[in-house]
C-alpha positions as CSV (number, residue, x, y, z in Angstrom):
1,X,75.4,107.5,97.2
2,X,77.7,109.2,94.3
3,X,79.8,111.0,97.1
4,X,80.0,107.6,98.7
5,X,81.4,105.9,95.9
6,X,83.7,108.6,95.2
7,X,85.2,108.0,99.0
8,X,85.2,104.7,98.8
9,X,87.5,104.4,95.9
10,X,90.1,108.1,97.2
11,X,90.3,105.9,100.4
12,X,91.2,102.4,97.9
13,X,93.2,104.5,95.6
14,X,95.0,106.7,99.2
15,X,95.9,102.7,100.4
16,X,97.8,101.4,97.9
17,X,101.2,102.4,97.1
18,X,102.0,104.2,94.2
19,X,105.1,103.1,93.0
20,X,106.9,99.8,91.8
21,X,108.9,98.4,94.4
22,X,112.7,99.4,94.1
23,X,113.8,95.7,92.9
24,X,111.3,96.5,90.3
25,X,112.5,99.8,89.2
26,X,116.0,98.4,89.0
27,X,114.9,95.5,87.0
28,X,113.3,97.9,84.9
29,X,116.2,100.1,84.3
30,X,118.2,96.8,83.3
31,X,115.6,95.7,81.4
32,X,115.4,99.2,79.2
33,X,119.4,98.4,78.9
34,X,119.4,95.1,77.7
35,X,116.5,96.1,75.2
36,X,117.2,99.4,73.9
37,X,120.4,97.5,72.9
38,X,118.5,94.4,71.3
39,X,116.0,97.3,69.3
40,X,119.7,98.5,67.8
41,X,120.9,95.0,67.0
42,X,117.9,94.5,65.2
43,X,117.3,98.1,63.3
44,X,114.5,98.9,65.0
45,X,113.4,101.9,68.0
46,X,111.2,102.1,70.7
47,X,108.2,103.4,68.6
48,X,108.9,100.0,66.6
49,X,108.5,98.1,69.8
50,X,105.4,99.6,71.0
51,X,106.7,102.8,73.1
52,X,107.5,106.4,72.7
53,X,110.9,106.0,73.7
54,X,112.5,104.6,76.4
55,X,111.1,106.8,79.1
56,X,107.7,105.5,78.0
57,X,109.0,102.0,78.0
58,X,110.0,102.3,81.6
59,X,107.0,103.9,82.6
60,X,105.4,100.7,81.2
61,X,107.6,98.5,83.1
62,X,106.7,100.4,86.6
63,X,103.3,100.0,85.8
64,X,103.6,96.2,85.3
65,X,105.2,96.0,88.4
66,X,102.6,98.3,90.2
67,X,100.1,96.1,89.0
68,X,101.9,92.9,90.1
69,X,102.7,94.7,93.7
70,X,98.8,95.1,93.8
71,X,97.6,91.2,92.8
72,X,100.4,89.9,94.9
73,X,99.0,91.6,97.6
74,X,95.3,90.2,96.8
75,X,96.6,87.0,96.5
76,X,98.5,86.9,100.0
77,X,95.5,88.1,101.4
78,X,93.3,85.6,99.7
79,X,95.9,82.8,101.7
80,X,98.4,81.9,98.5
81,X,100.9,80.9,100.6
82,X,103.7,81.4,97.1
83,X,102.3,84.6,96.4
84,X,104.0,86.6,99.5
85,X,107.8,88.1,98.2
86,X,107.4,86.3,95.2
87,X,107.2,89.7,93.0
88,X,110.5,91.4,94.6
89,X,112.7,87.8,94.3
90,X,111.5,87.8,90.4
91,X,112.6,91.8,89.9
92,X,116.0,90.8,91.4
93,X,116.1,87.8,89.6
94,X,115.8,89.4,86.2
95,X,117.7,92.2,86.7
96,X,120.6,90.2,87.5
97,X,119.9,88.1,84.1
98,X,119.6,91.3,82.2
99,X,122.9,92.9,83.7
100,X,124.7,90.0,83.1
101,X,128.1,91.0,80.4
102,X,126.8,88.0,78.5
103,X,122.8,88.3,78.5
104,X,121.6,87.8,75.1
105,X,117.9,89.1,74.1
106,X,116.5,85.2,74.9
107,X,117.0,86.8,78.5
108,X,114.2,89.4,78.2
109,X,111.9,88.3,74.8
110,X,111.6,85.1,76.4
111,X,109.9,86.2,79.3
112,X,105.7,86.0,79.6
113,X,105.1,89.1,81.0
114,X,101.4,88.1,81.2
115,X,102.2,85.3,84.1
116,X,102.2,86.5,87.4
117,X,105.7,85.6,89.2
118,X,103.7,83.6,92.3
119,X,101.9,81.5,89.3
120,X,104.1,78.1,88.1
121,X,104.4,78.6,84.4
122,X,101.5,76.6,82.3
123,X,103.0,73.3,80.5
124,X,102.9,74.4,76.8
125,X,100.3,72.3,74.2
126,X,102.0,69.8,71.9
């Protein structure tokens, strides 16, 4: 039964990719841009913000995406009809904010990295 198991999950783990998606990787790298700079504005570094250093930040990022790649694909199969692109369109989305000459930190500390991008944003308590 142990051998089984241990098939089972090599054939799980051999199906799903193993990388972000490139939008997400470019996102990423925009995102360790806009950041790293914000960290300097504000006298801090990466360790201050949770990460190694910035190679350990985007590692992080990937991940995320990874992840997301992986639930989107759960949710399309499980017939969410908003789930299917949804991840790609918010990569692009964000690294366009965070390349922007003018993006501010708002554009990437306002972000809840906890909602999935095929999810409409909860209505805050008042």
């Amino acid at each position: 039964m142990q051998h089984l198991t241990v098939l089972v999950l090599s054939t799980l783990a051999a199906c799903a990719p193993d990388e972000a998606p490139p939008a997400c990787v470019s996102m990423c790298e925009a995102a360790a841009t806009l950041y790293g700079g914000c960290l300097t504005d504000w006298g801090a570094n990466w360790e201050a913000a949770g990460y190694a250093d910035e190679r350990d930040f985007l590692g992080a990022c990937e991940t995320w995406a990874w992840e997301m790649s992986l639930l989107e694909g759960d949710a399309v199969e499980q017939g969410d009809p908003t789930a299917e692109g949804s991840l790609v369109r918010t990569c692009r989305e964000r690294a366009d904010a965070f390349s922007e000459a003018d993006a501010t930190c708002d554009a990437y500390t306002g972000i809840d990295w906890n909602a999935r991008p095929w999810q409409p944003d909860e209505p805050e308590e008042r």
